[in-house]
C-alpha positions as a Python dict, from the first residue, in 0.01 Angstrom:
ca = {
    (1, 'X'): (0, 0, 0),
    (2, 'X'): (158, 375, -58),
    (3, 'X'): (-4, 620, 149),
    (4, 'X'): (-343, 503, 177),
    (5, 'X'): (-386, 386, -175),
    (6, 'X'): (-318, 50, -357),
    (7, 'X'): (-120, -14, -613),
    (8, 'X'): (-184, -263, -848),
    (9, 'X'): (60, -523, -904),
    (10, 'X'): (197, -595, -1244),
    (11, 'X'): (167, -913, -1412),
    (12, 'X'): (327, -965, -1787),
    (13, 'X'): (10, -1057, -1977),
    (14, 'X'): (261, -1128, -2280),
    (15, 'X'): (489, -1381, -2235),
    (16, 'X'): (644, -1580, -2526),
    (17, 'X'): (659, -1903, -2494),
    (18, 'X'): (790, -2097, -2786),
    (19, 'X'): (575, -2346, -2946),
    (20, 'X'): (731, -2660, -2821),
    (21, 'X'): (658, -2494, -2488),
    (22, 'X'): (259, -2413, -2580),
    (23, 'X'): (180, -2709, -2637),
    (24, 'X'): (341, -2906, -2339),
    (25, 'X'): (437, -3220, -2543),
    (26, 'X'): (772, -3294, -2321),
    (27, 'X'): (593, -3264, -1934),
    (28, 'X'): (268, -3506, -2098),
    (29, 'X'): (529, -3745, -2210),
    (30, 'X'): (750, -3740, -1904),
    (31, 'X'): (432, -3802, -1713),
    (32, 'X'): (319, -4075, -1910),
    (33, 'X'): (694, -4219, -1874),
    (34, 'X'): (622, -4187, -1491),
    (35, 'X'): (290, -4341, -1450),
    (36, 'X'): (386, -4652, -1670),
    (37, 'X'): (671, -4726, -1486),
    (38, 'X'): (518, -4718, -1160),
    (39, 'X'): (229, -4947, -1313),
    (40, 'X'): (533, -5188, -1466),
    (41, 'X'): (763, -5236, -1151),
    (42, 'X'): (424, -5251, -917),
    (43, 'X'): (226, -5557, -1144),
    (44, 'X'): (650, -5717, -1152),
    (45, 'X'): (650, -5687, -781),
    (46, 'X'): (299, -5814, -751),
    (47, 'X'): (310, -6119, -967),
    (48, 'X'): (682, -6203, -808),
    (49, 'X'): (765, -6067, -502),
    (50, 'X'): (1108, -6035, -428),
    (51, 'X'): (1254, -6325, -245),
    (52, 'X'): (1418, -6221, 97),
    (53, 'X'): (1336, -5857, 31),
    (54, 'X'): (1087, -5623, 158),
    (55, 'X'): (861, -5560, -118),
    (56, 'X'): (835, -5171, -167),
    (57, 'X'): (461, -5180, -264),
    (58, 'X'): (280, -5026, 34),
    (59, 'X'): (-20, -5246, -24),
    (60, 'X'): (-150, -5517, 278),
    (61, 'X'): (-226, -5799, 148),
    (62, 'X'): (-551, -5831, 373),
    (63, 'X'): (-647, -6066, 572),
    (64, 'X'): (-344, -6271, 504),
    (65, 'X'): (-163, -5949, 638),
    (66, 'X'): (-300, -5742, 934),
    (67, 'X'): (-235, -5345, 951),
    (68, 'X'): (4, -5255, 1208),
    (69, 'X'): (-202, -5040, 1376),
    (70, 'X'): (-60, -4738, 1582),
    (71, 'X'): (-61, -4653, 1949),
    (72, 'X'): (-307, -4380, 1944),
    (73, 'X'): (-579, -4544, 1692),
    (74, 'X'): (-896, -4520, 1803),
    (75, 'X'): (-1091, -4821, 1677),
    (76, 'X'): (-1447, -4941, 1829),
    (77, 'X'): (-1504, -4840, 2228),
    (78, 'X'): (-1507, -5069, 2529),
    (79, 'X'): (-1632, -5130, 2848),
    (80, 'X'): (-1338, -5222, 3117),
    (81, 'X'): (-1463, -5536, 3320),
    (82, 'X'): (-1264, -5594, 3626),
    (83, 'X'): (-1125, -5891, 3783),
    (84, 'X'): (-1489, -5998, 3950),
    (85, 'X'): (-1670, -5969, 3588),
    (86, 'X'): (-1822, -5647, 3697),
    (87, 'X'): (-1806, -5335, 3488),
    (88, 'X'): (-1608, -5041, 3632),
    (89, 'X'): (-1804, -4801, 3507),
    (90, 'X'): (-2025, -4611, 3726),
    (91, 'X'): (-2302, -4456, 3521),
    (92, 'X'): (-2177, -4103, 3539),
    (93, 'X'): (-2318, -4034, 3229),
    (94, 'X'): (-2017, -3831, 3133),
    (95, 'X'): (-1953, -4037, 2797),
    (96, 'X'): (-2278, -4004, 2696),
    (97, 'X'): (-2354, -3664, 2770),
    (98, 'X'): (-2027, -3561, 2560),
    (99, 'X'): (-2047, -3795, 2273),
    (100, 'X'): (-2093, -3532, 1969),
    (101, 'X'): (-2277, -3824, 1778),
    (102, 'X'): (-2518, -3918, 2056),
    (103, 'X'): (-2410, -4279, 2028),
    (104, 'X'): (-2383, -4397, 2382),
    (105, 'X'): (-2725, -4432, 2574),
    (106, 'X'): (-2668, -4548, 2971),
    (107, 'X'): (-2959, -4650, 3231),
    (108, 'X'): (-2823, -4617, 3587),
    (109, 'X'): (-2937, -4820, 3858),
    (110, 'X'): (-2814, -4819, 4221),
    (111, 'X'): (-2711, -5139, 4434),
    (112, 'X'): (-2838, -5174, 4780),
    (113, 'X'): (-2523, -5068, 4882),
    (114, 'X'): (-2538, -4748, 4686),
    (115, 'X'): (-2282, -4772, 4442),
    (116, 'X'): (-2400, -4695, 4093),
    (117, 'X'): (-2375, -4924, 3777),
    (118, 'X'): (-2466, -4904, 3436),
    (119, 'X'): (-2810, -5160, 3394),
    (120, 'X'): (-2798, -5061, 3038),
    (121, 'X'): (-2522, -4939, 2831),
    (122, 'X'): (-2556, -4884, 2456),
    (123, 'X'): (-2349, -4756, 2179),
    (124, 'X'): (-2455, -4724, 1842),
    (125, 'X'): (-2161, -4750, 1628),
    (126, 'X'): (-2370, -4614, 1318),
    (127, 'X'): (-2337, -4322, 1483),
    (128, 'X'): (-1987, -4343, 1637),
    (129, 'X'): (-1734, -4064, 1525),
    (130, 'X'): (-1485, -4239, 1685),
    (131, 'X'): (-1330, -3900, 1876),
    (132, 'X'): (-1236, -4079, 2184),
    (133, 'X'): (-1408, -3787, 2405),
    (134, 'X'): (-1571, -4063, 2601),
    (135, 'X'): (-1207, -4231, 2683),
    (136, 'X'): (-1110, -3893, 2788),
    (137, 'X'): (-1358, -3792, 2963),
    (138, 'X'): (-1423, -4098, 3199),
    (139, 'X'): (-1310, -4048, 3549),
    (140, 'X'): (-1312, -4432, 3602),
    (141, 'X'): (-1075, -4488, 3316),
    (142, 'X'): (-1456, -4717, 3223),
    (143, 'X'): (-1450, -4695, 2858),
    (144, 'X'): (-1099, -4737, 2589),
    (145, 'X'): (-1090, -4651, 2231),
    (146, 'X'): (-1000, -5041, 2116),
    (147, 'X'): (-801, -5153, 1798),
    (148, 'X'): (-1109, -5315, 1702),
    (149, 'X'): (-1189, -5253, 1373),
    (150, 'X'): (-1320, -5573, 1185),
    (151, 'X'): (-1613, -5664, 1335),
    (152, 'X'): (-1764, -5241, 1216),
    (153, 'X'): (-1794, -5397, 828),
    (154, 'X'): (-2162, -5498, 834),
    (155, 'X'): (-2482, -5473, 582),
    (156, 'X'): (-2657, -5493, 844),
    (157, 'X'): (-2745, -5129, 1077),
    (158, 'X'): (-2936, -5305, 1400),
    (159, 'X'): (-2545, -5521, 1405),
    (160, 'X'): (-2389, -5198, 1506),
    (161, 'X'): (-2573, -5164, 1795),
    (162, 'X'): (-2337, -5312, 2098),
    (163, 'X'): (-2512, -5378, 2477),
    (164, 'X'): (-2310, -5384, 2746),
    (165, 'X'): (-2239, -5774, 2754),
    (166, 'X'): (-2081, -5730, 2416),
    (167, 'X'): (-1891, -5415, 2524),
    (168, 'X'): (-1762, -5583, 2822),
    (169, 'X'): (-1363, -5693, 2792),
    (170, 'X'): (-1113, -5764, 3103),
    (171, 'X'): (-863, -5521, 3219),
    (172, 'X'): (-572, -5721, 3113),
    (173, 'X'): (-648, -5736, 2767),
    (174, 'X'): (-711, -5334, 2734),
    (175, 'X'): (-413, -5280, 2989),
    (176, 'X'): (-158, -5118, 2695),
    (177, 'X'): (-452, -4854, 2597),
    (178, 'X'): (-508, -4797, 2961),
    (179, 'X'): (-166, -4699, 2990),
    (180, 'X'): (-168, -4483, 2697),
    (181, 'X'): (-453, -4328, 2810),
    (182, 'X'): (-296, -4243, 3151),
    (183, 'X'): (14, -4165, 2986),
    (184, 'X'): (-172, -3893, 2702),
    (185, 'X'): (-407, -3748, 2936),
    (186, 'X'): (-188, -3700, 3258),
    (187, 'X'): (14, -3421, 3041),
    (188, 'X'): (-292, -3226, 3019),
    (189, 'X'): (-367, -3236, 3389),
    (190, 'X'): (-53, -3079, 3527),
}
């Protein structure tokens, strides 16, 4: 832009290109070479895998091989039980009221004592985004983002619906995502 106005850039509508170069027999070839090589040494590896070696094919040879999963997936949500089988959640309603999917649906009920519990506690994993906002939001440190991921493969939509009883897992079996949890989140609250 030159005082105000635009100029218009130039572009060389006319370039010559020679005819080996029009018609781009060399890069279609080179690709070709490429593509079948990759196909060659991949079906080789496949058929026999290199003894002692790590194979270099990516692929997991499922379910004889399980996906090393990282620290911060976020697989199927679940309910922390504590060491007397009761939930730790107290019905806030947090998770539900944040849950961009509407998947979690909680009925609160009060002991005689006073202290809140969830009577019903539903998720809908049909509906599940699988954001974590729930984990993050709970005060209670209630509900974890598990590394469950099998048991979501299903033809059938009223499977995906989890109560609490099936939501329900003890402490010491979620305690590494706890930790992560703690150890993620507490940077944000300084």
């Amino acid at each position: 832009m030159l005082n105000g106005t635009l100029t218009p850039k130039k572009v060389r509508p006319n370039i010559d290109l020679s005819l080996w170069e029009k018609l781009y027999i060399f890069e279609v070839v080179r690709g070709l070479y490429i593509t079948s090589r990759h196909f060659v040494i991949h079906l080789f590896g496949f058929i026999f895998p290199p003894a002692g070696k790590k194979r270099s094919i990516p692929t997991v040879y499922y379910p004889e091989e399980k996906v090393t999963l990282p620290e911060a997936y976020r697989g199927r949500p679940l309910l922390v039980m504590k060491e007397d089988k009761t939930e730790k959640c107290v019905a806030c309603g947090l998770c539900e009221k944040i849950c961009p999917g509407k998947a979690i649906a909680i009925s609160p009920r009060e002991k005689e004592n006073g202290d809140r519990f969830p009577f019903k506690f539903v998720i809908d994993m049909s509906r599940c985004i699988f954001c974590g906002f729930c984990e993050e939001v709970c005060p209670k440190e209630a509900i974890v983002m598990s590394k469950e991921y099998e048991s979501l493969a299903t033809y059938n939509r009223e499977n995906m619906i989890y109560n609490k009883e099936m939501l329900l897992r003890p402490e010491k079996e979620l305690k590494a995502r706890i930790d992560y949890v703690r150890r993620i989140y507490s940077k944000c609250n300084q």
